[in-house]
PDB file as gemmi writes it, atoms N, CA and C in Angstrom:
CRYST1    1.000    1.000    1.000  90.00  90.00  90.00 P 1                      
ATOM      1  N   UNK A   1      91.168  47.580 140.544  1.00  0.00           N  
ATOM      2  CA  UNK A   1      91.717  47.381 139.229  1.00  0.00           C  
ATOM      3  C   UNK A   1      90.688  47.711 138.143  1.00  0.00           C  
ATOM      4  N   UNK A   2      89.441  47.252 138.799  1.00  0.00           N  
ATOM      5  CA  UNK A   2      88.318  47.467 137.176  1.00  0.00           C  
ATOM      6  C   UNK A   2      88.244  49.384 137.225  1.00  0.00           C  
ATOM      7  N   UNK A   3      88.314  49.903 137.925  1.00  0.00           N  
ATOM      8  CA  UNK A   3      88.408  51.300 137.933  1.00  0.00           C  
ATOM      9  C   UNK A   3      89.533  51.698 137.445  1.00  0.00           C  
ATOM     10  N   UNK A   4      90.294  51.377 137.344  1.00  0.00           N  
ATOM     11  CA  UNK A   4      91.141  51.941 136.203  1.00  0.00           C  
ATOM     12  C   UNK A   4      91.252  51.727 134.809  1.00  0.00           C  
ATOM     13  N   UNK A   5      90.447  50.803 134.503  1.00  0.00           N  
ATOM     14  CA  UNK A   5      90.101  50.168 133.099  1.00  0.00           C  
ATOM     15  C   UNK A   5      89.318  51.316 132.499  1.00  0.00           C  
ATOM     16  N   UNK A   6      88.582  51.844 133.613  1.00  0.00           N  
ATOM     17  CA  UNK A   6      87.339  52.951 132.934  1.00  0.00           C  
ATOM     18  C   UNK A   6      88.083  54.624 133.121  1.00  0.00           C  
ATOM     19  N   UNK A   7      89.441  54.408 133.658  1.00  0.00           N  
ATOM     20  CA  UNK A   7      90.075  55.892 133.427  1.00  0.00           C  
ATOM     21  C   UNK A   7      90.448  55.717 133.104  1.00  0.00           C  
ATOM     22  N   UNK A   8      91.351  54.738 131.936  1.00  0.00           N  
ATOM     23  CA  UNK A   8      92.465  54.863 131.092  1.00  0.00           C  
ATOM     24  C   UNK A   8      91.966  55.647 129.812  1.00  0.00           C  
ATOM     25  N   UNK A   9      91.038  55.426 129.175  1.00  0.00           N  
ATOM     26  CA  UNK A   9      90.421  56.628 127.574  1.00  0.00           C  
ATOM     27  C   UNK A   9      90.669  57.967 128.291  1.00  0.00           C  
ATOM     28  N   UNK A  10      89.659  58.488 129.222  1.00  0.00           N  
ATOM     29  CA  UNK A  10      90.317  59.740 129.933  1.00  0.00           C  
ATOM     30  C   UNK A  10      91.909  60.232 130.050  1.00  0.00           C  
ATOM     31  N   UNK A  11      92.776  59.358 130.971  1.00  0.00           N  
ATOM     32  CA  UNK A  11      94.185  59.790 130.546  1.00  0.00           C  
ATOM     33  C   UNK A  11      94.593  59.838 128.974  1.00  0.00           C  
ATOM     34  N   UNK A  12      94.572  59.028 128.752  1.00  0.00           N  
ATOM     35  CA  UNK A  12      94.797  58.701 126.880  1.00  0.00           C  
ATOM     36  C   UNK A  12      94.299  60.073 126.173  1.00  0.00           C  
ATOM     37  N   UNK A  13      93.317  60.450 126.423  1.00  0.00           N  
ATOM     38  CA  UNK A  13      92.574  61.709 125.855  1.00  0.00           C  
ATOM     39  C   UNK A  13      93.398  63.105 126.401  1.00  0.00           C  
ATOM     40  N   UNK A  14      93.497  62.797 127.647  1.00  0.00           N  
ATOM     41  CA  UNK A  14      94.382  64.243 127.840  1.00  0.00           C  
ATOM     42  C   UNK A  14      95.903  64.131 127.379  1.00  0.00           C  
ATOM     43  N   UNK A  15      96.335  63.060 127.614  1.00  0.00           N  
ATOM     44  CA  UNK A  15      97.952  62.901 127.015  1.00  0.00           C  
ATOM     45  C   UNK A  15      97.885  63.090 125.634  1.00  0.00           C  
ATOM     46  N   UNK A  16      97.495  62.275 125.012  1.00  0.00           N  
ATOM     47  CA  UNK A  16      97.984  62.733 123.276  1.00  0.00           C  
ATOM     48  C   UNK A  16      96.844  63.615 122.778  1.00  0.00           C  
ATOM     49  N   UNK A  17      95.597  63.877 123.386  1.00  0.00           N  
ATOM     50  CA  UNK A  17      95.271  65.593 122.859  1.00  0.00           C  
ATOM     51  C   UNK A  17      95.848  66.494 122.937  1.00  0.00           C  
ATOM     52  N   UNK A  18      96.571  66.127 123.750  1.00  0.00           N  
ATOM     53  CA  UNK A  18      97.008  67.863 123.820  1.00  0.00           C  
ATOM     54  C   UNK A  18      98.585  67.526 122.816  1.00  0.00           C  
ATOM     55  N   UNK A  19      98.992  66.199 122.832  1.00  0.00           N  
ATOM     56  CA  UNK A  19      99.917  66.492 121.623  1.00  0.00           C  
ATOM     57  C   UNK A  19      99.835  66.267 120.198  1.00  0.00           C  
ATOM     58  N   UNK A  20      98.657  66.194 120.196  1.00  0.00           N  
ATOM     59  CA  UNK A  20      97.557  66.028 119.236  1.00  0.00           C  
ATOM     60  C   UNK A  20      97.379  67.569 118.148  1.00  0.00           C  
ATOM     61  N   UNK A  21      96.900  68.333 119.257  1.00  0.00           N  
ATOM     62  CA  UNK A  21      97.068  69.817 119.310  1.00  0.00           C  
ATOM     63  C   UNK A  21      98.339  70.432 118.911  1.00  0.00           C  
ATOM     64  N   UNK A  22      99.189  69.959 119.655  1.00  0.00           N  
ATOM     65  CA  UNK A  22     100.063  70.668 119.625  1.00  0.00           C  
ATOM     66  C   UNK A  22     101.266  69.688 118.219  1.00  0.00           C  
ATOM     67  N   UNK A  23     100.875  69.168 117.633  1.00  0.00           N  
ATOM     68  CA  UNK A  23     101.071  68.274 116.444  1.00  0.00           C  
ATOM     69  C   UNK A  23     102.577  67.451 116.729  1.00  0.00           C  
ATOM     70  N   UNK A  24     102.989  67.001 117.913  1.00  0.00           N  
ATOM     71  CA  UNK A  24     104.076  66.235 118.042  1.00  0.00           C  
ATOM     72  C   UNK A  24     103.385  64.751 117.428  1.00  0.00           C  
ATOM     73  N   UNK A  25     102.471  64.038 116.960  1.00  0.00           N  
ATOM     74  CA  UNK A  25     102.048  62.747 116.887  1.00  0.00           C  
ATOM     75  C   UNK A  25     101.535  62.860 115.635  1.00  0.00           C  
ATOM     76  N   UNK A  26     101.222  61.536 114.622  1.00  0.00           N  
ATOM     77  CA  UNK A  26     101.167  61.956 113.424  1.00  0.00           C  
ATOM     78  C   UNK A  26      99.106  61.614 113.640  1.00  0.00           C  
ATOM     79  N   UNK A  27      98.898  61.372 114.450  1.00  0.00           N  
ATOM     80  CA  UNK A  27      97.034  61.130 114.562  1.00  0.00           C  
ATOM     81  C   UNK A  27      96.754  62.819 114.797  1.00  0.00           C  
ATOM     82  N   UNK A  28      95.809  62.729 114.090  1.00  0.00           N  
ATOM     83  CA  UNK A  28      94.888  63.930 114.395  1.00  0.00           C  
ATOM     84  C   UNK A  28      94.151  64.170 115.405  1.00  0.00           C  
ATOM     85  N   UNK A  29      93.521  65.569 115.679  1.00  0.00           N  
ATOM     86  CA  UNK A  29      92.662  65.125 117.190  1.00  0.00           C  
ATOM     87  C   UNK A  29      91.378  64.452 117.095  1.00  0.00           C  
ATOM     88  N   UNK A  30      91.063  64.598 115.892  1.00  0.00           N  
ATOM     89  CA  UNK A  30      89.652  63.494 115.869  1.00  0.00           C  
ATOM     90  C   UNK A  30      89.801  62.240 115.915  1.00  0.00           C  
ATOM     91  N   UNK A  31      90.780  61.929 115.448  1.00  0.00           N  
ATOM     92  CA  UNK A  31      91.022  60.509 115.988  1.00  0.00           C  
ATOM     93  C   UNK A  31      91.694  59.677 116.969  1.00  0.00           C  
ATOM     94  N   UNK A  32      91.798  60.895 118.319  1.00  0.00           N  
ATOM     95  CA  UNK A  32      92.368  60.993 119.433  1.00  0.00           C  
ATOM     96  C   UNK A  32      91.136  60.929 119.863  1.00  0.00           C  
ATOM     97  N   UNK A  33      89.912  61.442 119.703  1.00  0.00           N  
ATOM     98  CA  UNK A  33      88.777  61.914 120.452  1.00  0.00           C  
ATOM     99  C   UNK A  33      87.800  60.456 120.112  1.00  0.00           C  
ATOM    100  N   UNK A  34      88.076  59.887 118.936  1.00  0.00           N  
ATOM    101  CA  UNK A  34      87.360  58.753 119.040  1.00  0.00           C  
ATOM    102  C   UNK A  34      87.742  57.426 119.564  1.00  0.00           C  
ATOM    103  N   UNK A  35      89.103  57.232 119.311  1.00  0.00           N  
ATOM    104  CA  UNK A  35      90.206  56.173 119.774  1.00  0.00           C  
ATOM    105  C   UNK A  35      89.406  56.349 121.356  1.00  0.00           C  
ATOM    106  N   UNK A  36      89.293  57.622 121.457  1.00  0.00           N  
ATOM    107  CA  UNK A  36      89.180  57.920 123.506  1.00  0.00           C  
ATOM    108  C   UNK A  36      87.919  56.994 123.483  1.00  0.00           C  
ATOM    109  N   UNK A  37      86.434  57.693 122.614  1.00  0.00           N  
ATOM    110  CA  UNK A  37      85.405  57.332 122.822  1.00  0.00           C  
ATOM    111  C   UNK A  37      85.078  55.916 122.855  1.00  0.00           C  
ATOM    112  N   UNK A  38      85.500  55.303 121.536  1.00  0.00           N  
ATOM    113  CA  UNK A  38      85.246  53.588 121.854  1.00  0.00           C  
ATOM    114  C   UNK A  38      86.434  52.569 122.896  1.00  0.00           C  
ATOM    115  N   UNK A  39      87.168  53.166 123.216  1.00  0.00           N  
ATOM    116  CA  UNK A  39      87.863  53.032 124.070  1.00  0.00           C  
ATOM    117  C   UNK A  39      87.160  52.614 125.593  1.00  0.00           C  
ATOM    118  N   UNK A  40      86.445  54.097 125.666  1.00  0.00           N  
ATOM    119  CA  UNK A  40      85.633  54.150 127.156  1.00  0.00           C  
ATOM    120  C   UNK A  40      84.551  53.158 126.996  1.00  0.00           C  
ATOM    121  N   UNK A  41      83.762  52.820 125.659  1.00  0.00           N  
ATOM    122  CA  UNK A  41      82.933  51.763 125.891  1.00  0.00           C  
ATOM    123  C   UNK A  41      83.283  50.758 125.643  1.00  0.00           C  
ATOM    124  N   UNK A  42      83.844  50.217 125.035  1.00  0.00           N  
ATOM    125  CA  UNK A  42      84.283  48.730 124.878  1.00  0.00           C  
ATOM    126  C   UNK A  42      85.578  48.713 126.642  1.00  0.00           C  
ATOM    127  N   UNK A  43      86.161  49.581 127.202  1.00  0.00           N  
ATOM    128  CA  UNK A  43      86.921  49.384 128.553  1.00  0.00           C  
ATOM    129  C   UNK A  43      85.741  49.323 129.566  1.00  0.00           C  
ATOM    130  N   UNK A  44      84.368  49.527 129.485  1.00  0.00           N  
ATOM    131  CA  UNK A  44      83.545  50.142 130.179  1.00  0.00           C  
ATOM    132  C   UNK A  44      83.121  48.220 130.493  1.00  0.00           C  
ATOM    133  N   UNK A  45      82.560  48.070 129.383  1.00  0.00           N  
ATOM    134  CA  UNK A  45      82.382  46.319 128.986  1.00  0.00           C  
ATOM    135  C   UNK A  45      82.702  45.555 129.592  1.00  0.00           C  
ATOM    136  N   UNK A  46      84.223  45.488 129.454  1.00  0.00           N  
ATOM    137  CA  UNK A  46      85.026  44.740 130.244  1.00  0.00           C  
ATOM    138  C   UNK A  46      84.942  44.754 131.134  1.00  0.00           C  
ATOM    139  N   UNK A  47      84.845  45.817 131.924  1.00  0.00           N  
ATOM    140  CA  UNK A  47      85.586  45.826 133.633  1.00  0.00           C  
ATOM    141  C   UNK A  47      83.885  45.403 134.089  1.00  0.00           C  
ATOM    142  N   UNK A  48      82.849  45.924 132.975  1.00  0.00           N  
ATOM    143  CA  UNK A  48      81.011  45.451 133.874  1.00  0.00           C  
ATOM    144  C   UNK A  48      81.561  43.562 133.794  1.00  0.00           C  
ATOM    145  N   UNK A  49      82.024  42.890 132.460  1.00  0.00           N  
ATOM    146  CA  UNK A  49      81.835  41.638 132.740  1.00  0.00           C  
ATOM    147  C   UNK A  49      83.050  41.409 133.519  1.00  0.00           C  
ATOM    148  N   UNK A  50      83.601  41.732 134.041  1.00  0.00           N  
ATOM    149  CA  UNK A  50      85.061  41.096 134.819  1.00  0.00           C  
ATOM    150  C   UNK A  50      84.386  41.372 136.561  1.00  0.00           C  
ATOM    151  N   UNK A  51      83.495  42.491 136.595  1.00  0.00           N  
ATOM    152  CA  UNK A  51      82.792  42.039 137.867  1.00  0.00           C  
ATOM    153  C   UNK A  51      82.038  41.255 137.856  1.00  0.00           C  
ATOM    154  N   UNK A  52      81.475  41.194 136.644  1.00  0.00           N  
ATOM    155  CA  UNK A  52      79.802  40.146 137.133  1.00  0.00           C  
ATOM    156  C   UNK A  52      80.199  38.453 137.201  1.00  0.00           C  
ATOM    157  N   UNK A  53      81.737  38.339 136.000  1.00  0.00           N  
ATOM    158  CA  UNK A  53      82.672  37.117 136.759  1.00  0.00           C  
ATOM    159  C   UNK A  53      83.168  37.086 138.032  1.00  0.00           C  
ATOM    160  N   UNK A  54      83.573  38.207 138.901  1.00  0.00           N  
ATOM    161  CA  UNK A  54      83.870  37.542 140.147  1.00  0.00           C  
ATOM    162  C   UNK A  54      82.365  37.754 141.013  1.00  0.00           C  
ATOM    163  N   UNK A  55      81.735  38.570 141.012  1.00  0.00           N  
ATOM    164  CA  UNK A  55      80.598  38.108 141.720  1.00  0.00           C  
ATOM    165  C   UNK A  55      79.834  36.725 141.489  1.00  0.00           C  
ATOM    166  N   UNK A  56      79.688  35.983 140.457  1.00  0.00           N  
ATOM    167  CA  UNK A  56      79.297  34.642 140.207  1.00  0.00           C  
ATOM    168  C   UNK A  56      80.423  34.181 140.772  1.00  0.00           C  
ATOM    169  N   UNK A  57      81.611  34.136 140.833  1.00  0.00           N  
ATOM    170  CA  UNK A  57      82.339  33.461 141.093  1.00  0.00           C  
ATOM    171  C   UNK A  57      82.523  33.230 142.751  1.00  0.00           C  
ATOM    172  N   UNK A  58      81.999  34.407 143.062  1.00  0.00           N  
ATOM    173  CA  UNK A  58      82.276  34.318 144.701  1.00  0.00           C  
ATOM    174  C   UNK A  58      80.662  33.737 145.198  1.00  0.00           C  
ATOM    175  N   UNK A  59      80.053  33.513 144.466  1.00  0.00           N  
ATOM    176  CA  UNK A  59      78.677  33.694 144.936  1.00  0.00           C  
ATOM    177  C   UNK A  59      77.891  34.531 145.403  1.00  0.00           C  
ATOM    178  N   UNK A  60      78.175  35.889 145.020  1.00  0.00           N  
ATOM    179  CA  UNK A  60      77.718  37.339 145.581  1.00  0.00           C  
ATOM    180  C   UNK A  60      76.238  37.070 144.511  1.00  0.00           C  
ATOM    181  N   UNK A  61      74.889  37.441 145.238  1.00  0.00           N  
ATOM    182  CA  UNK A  61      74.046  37.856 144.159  1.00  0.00           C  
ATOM    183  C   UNK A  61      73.787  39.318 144.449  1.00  0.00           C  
ATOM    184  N   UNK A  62      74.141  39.892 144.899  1.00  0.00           N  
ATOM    185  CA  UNK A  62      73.853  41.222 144.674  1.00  0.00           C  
ATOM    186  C   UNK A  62      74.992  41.973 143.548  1.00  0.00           C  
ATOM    187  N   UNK A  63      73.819  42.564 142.868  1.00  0.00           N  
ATOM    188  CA  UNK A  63      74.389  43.622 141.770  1.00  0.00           C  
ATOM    189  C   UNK A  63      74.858  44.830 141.828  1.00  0.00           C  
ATOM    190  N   UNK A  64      74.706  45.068 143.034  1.00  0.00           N  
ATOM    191  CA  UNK A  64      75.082  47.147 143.566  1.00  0.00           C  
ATOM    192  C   UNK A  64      76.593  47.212 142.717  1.00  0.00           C  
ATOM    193  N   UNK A  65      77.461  46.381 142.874  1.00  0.00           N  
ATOM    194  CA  UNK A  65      78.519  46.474 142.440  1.00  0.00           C  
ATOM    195  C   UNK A  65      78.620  47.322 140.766  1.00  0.00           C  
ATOM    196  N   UNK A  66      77.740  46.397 140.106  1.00  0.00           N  
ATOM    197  CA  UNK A  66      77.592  46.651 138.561  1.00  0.00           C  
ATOM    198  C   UNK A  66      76.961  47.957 138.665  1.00  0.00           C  
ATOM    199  N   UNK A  67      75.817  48.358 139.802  1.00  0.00           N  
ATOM    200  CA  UNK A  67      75.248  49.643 139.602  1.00  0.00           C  
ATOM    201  C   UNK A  67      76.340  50.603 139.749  1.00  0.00           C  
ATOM    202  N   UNK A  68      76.959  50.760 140.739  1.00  0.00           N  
ATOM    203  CA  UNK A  68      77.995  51.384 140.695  1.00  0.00           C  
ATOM    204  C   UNK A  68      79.274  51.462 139.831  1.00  0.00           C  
ATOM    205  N   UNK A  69      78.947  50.416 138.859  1.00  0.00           N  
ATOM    206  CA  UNK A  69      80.496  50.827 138.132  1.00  0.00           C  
ATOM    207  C   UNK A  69      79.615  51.663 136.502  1.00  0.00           C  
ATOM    208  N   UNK A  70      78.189  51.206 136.354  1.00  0.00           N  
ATOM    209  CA  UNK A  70      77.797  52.003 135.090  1.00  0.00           C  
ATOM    210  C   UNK A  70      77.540  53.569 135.599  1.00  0.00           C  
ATOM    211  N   UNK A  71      77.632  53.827 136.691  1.00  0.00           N  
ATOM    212  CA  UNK A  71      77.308  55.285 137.420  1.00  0.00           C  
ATOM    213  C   UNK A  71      78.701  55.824 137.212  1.00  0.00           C  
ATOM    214  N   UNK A  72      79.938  55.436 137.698  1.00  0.00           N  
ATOM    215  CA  UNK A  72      81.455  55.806 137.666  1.00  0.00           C  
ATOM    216  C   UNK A  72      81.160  55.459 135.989  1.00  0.00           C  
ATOM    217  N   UNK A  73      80.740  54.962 135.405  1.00  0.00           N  
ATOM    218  CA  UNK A  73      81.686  55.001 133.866  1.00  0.00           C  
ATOM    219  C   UNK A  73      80.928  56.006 133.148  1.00  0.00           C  
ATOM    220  N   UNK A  74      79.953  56.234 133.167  1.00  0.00           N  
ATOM    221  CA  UNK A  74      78.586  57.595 133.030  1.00  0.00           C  
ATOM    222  C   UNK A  74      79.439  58.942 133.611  1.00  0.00           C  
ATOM    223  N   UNK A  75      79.726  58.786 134.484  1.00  0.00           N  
ATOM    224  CA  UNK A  75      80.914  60.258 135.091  1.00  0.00           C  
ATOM    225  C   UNK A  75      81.886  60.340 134.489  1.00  0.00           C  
ATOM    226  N   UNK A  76      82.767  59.396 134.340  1.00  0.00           N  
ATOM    227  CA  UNK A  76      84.327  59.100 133.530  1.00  0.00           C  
ATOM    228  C   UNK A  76      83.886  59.927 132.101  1.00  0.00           C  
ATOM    229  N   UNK A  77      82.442  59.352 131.471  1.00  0.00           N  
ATOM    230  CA  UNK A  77      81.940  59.545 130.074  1.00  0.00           C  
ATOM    231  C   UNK A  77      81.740  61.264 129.921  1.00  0.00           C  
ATOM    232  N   UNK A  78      81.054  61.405 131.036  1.00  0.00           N  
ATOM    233  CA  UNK A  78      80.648  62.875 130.724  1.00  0.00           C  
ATOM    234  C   UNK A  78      82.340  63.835 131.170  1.00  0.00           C  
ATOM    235  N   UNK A  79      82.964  63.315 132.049  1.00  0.00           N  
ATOM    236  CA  UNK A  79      84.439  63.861 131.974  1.00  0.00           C  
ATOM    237  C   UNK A  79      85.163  63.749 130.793  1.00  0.00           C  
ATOM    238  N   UNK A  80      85.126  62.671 130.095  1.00  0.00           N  
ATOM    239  CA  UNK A  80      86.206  62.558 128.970  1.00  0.00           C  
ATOM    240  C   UNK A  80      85.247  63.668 127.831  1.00  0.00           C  
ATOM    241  N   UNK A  81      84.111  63.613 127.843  1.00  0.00           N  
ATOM    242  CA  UNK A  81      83.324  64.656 126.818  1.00  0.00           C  
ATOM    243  C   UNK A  81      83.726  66.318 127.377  1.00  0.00           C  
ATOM    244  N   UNK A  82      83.725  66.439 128.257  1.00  0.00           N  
ATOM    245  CA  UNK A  82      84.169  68.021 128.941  1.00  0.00           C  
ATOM    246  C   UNK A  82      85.655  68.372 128.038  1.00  0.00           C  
ATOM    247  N   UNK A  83      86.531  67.131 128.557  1.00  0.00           N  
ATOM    248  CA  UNK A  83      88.225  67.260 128.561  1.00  0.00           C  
ATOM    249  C   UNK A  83      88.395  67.289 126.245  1.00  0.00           C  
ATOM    250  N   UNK A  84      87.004  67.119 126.110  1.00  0.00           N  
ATOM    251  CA  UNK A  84      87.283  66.727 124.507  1.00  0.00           C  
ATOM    252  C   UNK A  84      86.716  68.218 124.239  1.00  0.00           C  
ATOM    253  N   UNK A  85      85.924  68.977 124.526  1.00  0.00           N  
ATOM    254  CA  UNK A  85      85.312  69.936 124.325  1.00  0.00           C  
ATOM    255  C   UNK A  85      86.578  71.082 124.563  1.00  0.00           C  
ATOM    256  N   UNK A  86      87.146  70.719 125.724  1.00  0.00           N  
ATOM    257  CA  UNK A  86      88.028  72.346 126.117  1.00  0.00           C  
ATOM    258  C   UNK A  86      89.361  71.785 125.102  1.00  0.00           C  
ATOM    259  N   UNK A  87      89.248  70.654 125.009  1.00  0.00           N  
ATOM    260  CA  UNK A  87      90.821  70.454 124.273  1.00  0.00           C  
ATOM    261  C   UNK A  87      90.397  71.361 122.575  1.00  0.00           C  
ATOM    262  N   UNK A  88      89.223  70.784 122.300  1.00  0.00           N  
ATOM    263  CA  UNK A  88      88.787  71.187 120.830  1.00  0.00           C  
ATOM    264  C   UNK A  88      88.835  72.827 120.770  1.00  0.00           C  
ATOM    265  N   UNK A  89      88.115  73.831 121.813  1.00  0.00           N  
ATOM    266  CA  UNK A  89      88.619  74.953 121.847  1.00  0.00           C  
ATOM    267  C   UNK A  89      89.563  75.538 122.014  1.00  0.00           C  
ATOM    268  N   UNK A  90      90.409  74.962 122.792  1.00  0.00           N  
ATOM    269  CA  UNK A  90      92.087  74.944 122.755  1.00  0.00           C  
ATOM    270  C   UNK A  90      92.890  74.798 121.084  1.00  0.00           C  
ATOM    271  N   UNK A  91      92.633  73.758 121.016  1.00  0.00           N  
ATOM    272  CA  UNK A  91      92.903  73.593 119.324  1.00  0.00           C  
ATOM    273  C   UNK A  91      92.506  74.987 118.204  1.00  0.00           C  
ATOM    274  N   UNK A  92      91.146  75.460 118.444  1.00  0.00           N  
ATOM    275  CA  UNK A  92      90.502  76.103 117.447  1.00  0.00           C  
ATOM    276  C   UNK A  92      91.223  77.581 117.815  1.00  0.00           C  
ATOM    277  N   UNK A  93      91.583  78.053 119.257  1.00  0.00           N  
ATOM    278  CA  UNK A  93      92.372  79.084 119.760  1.00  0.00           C  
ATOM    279  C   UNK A  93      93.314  79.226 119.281  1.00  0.00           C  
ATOM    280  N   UNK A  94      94.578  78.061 119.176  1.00  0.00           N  
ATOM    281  CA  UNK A  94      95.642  77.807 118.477  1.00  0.00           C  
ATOM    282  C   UNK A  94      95.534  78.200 116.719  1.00  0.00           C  
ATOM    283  N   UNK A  95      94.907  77.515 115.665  1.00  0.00           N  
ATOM    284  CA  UNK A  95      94.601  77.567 114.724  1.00  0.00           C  
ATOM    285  C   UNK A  95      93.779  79.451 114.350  1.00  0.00           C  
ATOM    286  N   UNK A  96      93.248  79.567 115.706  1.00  0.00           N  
ATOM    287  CA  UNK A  96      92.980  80.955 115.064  1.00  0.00           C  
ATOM    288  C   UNK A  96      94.330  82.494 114.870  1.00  0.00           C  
ATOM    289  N   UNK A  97      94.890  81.854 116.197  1.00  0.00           N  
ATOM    290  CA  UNK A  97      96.175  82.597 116.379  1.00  0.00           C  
ATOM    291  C   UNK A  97      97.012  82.448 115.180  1.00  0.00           C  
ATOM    292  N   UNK A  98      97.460  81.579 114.573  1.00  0.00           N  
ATOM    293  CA  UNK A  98      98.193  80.858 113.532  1.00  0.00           C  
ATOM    294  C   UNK A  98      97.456  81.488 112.159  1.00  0.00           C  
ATOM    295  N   UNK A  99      96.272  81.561 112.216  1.00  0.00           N  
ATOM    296  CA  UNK A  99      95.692  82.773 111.568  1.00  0.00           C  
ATOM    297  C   UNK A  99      95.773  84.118 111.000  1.00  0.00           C  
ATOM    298  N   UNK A 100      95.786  84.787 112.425  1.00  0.00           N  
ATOM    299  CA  UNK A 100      96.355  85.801 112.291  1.00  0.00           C  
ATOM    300  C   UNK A 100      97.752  86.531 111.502  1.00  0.00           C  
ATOM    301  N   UNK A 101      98.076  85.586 112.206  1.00  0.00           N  
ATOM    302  CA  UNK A 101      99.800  85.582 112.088  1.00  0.00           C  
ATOM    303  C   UNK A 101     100.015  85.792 110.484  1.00  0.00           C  
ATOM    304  N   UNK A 102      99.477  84.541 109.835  1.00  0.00           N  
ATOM    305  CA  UNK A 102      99.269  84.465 108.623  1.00  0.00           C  
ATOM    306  C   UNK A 102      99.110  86.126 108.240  1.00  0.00           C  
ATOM    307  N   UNK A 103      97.827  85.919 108.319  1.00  0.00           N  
ATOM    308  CA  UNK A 103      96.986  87.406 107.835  1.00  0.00           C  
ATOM    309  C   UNK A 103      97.881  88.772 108.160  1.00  0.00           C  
ATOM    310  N   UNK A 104      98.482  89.192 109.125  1.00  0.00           N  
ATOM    311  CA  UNK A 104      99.363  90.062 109.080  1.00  0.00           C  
ATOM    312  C   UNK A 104     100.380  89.917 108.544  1.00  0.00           C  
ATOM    313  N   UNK A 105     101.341  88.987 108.615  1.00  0.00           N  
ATOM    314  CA  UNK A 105     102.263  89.166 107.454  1.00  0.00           C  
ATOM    315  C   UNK A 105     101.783  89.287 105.809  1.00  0.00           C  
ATOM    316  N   UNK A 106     100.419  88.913 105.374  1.00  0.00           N  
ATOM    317  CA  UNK A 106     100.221  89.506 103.849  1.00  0.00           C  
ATOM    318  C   UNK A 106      99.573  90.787 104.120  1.00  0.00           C  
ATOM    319  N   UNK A 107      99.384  91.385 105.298  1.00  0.00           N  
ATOM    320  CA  UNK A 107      99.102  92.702 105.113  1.00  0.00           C  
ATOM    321  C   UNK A 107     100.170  93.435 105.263  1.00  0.00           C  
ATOM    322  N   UNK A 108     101.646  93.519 105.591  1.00  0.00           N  
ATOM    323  CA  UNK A 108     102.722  94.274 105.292  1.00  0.00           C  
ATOM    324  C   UNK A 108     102.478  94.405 104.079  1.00  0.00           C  
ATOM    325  N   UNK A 109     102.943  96.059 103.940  1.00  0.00           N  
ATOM    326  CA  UNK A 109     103.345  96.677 103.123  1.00  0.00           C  
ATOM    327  C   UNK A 109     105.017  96.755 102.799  1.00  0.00           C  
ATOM    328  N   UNK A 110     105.384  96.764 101.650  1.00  0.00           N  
ATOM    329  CA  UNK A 110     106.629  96.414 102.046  1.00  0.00           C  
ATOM    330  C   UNK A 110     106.921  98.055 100.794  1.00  0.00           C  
ATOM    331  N   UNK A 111     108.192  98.831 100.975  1.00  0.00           N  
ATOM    332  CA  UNK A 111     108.240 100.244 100.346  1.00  0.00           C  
ATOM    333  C   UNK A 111     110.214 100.120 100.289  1.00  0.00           C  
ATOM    334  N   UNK A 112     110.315 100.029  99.069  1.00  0.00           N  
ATOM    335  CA  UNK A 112     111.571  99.790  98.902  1.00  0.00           C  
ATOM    336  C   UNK A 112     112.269 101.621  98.442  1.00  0.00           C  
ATOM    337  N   UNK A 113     111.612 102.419  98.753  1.00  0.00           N  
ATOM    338  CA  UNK A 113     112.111 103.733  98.416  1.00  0.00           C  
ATOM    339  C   UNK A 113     111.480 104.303  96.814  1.00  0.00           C  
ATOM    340  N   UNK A 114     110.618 103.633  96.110  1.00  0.00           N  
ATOM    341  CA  UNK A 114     110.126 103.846  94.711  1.00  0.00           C  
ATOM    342  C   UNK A 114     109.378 105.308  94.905  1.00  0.00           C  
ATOM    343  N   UNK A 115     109.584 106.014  95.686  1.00  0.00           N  
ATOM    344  CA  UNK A 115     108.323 107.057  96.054  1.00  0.00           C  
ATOM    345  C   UNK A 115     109.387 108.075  95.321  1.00  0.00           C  
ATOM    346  N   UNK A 116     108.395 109.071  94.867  1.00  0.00           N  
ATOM    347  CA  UNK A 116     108.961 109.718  93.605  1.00  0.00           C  
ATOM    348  C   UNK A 116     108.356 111.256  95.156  1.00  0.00           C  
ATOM    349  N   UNK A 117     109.588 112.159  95.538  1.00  0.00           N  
ATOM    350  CA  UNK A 117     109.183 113.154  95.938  1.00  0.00           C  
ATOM    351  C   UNK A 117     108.188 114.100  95.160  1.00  0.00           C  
ATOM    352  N   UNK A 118     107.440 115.168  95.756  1.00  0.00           N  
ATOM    353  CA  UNK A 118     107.071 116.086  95.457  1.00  0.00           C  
ATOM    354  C   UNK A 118     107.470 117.451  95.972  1.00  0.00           C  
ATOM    355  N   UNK A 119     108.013 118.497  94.886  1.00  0.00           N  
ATOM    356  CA  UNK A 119     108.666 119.347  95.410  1.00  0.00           C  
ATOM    357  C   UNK A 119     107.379 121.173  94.981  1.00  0.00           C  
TER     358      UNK A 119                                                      
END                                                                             
């Protein structure tokens, strides 16, 4: 269960970035990308003190447990930073295309027949 506490910002980040991107939601992607970020540390928090409560609780003194969950949330971290990076170039791909688009339609020429022959 505490492992999924530390992939939920990750899903969250790929689900509404990309509709983020793609502008079905009224949040922007920066504030998709940070919602993600304090997300992963304050979820990260939790799930370290929700083990170190059941290990006191069981009487476990060994800590490997906690080592291992700041190692998985350090991976989760550098994954959700990857998935924020390709989403952001994704975005900037989009916006450049949308660009274009722009830009060629004010470069039509538009010629309603005003051309005066030469004979």
């Amino acid at each position: 269960m505490h492992i999924i506490l530390i992939i939920l910002p990750l899903l969250f980040q790929i689900i509404f970035g990309r509709k983020a991107i793609g502008g079905d939601i009224k949040l922007s992607f920066g504030a998709v990308c940070l919602i993600s970020f304090l997300s992963q540390i304050l979820l990260t928090i939790s799930a370290f003190k929700l083990i170190a409560y059941y290990l006191e609780k069981n009487n476990n003194a060994c800590g490997m447990p906690l080592v291992g969950l700041v190692m998985l949330s350090l991976l989760f971290s550098v994954i959700l930073f990857i998935t924020m990076l390709f989403q952001d170039r994704i975005k900037k791909s989009y916006e450049d295309d949308e660009n274009d688009k722009i830009e060629d339609e004010e470069d039509k020429i538009e010629d309603y027949g005003n051309e005066e022959d030469d004979f």
